[in-house]
VOBA-1610 file (N, C-alpha, C; in pm, whole numbers, padded with zeros to 5 digits, always signed):
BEGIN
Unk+03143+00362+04554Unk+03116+00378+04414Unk+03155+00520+04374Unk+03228+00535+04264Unk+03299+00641+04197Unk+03195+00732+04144Unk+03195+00908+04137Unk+03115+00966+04010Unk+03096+00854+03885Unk+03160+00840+03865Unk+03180+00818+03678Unk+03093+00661+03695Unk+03084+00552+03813Unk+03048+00410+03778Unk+02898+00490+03853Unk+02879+00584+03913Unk+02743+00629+03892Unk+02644+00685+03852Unk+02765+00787+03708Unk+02701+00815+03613Unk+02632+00725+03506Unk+02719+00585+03453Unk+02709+00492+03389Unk+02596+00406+03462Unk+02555+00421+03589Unk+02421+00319+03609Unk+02337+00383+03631Unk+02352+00499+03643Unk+02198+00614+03605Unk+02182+00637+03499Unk+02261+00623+03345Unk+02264+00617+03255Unk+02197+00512+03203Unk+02234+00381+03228Unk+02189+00263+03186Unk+02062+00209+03272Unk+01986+00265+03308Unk+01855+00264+03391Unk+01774+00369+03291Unk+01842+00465+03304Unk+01745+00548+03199Unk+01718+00522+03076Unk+01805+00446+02982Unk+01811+00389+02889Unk+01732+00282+02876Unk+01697+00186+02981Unk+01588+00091+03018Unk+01500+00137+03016Unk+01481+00228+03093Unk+01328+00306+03114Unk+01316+00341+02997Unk+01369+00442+02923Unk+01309+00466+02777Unk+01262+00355+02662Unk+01388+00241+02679Unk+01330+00120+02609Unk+01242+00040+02608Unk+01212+00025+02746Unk+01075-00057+02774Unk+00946+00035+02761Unk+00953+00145+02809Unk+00803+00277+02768Unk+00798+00259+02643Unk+00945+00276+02544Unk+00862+00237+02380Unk+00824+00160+02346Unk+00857+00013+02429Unk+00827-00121+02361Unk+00712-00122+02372Unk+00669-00114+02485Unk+00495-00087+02594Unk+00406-00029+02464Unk+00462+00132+02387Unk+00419+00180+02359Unk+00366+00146+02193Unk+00464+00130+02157Unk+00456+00027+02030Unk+00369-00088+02038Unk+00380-00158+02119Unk+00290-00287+02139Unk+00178-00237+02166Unk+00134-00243+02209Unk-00031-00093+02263Unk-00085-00085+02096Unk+00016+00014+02013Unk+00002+00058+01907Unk-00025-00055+01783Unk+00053-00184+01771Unk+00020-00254+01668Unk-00095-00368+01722Unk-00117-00374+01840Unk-00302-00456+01871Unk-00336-00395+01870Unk-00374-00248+01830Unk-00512-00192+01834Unk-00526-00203+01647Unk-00388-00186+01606Unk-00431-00232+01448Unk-00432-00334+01406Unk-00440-00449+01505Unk-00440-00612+01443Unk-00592-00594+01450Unk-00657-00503+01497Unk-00827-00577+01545Unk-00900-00561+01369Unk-00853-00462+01266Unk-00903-00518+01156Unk-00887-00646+01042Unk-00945-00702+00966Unk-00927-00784+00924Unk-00804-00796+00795Unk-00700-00888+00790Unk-00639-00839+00683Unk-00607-00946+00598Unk-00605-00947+00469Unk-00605-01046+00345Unk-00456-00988+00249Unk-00358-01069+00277Unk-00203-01051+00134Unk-00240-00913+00187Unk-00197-00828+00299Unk-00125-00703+00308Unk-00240-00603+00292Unk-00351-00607+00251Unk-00462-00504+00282Unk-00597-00538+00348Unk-00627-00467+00414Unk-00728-00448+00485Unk-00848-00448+00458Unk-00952-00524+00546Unk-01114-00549+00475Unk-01151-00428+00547Unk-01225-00333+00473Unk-01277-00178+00501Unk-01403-00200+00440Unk-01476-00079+00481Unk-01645-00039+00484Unk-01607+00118+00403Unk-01488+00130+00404Unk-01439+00284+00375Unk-01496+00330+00197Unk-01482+00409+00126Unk-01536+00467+00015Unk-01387+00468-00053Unk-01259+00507-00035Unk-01171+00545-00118Unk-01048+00465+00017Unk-00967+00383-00128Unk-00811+00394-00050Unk-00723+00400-00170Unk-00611+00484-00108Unk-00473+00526-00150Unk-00360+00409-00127Unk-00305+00325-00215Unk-00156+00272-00178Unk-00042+00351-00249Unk+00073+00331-00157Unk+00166+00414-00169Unk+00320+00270-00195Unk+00404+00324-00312Unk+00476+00208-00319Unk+00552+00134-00224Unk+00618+00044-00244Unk+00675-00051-00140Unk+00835-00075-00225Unk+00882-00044-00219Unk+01073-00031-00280Unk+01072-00155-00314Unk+01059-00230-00384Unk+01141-00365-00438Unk+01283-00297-00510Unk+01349-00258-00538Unk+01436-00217-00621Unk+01515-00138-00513Unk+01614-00064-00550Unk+01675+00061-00521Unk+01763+00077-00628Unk+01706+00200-00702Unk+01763+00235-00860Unk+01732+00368-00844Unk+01752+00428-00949Unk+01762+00631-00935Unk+01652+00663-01069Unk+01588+00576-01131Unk+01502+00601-01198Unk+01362+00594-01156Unk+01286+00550-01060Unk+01186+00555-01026Unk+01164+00655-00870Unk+01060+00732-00883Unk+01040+00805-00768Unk+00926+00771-00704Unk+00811+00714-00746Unk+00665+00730-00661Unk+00606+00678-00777Unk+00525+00547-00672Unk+00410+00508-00781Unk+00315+00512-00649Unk+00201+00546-00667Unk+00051+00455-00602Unk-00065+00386-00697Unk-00171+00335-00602Unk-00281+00258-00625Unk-00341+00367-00601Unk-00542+00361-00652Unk-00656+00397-00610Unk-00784+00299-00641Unk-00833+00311-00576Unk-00981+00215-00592Unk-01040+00368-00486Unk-01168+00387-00566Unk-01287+00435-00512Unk-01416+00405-00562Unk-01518+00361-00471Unk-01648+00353-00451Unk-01710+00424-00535Unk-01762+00439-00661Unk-01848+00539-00704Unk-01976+00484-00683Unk-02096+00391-00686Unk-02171+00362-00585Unk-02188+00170-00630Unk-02281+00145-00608Unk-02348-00011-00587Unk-02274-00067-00715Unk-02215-00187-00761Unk-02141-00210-00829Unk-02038-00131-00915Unk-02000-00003-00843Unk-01913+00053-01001Unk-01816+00107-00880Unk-01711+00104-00938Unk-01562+00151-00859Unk-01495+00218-01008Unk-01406+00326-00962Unk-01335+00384-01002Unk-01158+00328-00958Unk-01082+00272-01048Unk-00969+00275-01008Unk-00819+00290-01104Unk-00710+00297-01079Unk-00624+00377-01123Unk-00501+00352-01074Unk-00410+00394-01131Unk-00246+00391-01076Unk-00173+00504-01136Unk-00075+00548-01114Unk+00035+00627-01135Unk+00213+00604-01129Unk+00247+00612-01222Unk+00410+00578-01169Unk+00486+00711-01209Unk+00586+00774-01153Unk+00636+00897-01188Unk+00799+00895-01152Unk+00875+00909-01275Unk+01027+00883-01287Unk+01051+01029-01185Unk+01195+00923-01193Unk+01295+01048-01151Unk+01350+01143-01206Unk+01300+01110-01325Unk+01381+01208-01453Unk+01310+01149-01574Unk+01304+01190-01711Unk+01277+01163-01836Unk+01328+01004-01823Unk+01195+00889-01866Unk+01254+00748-01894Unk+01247+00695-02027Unk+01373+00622-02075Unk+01314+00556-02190Unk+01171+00497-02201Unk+01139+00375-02074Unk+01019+00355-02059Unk+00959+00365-01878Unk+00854+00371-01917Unk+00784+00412-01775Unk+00674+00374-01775Unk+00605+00285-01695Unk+00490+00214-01689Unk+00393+00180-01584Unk+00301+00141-01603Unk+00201+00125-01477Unk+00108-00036-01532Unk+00109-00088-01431Unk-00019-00216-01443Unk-00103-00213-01325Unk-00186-00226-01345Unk-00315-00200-01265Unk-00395-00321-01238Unk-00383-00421-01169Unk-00469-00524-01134Unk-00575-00468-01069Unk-00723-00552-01058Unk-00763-00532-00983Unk-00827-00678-00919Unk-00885-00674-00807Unk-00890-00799-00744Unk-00963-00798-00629Unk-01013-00942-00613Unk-01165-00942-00513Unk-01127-01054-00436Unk-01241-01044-00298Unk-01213-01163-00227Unk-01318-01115-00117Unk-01409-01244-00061Unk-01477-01220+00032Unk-01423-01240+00168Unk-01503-01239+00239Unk-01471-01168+00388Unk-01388-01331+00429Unk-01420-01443+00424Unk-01358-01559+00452Unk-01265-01646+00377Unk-01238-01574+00237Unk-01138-01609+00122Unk-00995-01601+00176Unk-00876-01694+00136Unk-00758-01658+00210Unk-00636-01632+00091Unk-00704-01616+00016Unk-00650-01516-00111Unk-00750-01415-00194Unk-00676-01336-00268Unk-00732-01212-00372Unk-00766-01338-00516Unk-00843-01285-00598Unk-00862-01325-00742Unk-00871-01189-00857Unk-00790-01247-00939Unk-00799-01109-01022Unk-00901-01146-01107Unk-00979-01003-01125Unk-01083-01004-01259Unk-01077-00898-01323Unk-00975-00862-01346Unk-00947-00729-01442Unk-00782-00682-01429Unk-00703-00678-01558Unk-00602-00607-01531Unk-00565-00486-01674Unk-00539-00401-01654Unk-00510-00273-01747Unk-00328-00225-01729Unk-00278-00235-01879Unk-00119-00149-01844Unk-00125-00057-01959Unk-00029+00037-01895Unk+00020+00161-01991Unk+00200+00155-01950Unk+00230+00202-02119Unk+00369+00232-02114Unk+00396+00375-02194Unk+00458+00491-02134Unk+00523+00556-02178Unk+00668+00556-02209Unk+00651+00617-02330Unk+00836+00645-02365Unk+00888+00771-02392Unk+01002+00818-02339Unk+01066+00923-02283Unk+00977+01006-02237Unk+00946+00954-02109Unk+00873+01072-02023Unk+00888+01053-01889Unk+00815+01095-01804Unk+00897+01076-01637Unk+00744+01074-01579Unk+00681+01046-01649Unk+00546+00984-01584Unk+00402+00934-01649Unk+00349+00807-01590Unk+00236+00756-01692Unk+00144+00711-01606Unk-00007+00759-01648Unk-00149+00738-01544Unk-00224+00638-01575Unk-00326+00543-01547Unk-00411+00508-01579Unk-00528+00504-01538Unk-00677+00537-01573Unk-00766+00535-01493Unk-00882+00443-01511Unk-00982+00400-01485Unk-01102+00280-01523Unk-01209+00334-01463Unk-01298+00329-01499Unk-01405+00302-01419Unk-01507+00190-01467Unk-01522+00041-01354Unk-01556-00008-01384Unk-01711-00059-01304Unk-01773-00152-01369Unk-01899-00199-01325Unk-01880-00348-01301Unk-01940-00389-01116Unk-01821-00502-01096Unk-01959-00568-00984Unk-01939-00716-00975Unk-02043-00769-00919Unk-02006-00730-00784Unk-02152-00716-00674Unk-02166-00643-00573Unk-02146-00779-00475Unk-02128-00753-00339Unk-02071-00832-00170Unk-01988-00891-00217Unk-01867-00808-00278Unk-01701-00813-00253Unk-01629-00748-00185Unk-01483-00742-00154Unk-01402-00664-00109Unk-01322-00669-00269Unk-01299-00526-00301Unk-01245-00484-00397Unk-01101-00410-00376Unk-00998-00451-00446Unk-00844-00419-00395Unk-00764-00378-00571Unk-00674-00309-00530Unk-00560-00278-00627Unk-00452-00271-00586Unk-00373-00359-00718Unk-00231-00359-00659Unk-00212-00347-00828Unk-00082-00262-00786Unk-00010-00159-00894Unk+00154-00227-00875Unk+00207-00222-01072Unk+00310-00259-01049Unk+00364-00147-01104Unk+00483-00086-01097Unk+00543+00037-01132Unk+00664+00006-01185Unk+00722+00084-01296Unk+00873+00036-01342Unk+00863+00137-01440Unk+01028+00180-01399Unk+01062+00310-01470Unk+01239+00235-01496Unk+01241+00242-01632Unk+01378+00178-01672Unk+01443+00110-01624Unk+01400-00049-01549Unk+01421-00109-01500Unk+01407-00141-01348Unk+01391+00016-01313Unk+01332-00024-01107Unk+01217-00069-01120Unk+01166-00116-01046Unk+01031-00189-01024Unk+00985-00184-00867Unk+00863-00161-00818Unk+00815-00146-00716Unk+00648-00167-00739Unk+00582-00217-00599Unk+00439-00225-00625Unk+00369-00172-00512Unk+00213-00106-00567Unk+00157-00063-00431Unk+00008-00112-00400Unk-00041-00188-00286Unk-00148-00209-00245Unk-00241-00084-00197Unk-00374-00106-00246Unk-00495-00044-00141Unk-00565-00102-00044Unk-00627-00074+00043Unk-00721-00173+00112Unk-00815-00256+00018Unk-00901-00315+00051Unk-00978-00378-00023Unk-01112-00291+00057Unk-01246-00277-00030Unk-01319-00152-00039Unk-01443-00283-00068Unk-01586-00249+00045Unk-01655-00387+00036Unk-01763-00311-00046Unk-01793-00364-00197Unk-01862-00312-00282Unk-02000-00390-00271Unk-02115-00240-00256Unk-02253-00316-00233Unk-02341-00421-00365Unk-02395-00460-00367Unk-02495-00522-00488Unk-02541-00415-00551Unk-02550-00351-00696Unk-02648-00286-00717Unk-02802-00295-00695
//
């Protein structure tokens, strides 16, 4: 066997070895996050506040960043909100704000509240709520974002709101 056909199979061994340690490693990594519960893309949490961050449906040069918020302010009342923020000055620029519930054994969300705002020529538009909402739910937001035609949407976890 030549240098060169034994550079190429110490090469391609090492290349194995690295591929299989990441696969190992990766796999490891997504069962330890299957062990929470998850409903349409968010997560059943005990947590006080979650952040979603958008998800690209589009690829256009007018939209830069939208998220979700839902937070806990206490026993039936949540605070929640969205943001969408252009890439530049938009004719229009907008945010919709669903919000939406579902108990621990439901295999869909239900909406019971939705709020939109539209700005024109500006490069960004907020919305905020605070609402008073029946208690032993999981409470979720999903945000739709669109800035002169891009469009993108962002989930939060779902947030398990006590009874007052």
């Amino acid at each position: 066997m030549g240098n060169a056909m034994r550079k190429r199979v110490v090469s391609g061994i090492c290349a194995l070895v690295l591929m299989f340690g990441f696969m190992m490693s990766t796999g490891l990594d997504t069962k330890a996050s299957d062990d929470r519960p998850v409903l349409d893309g968010s997560y059943l949490t005990d947590e006080t506040e979650s952040t979603g961050t958008d998800i690209k449906i589009t690829r256009g040069e007018h939209l830069q960043y939208g998220y979700s918020k839902i937070r806990k302010v206490g026993p039936g009342v949540i605070y929640v909100g969205g943001t969408t923020i252009g890439e530049h000055t938009c004719k229009s620029i907008q945010v919709s704000v669903i919000v939406q519930r579902a108990k621990w054994e439901d295999e869909e969300w239900e909406t019971v509240a939705t709020f939109h705002k539209e700005n024109t020529n500006a490069d960004l538009v907020s919305i905020t709520e605070k609402l008073e909402v029946e208690g032993d739910w999981y409470y979720r937001i999903k945000c739709i974002h669109s800035a002169d035609g891009d469009v993108t949407y962002s989930l939060t976890n779902g947030l398990y709101v006590e009874e007052p």
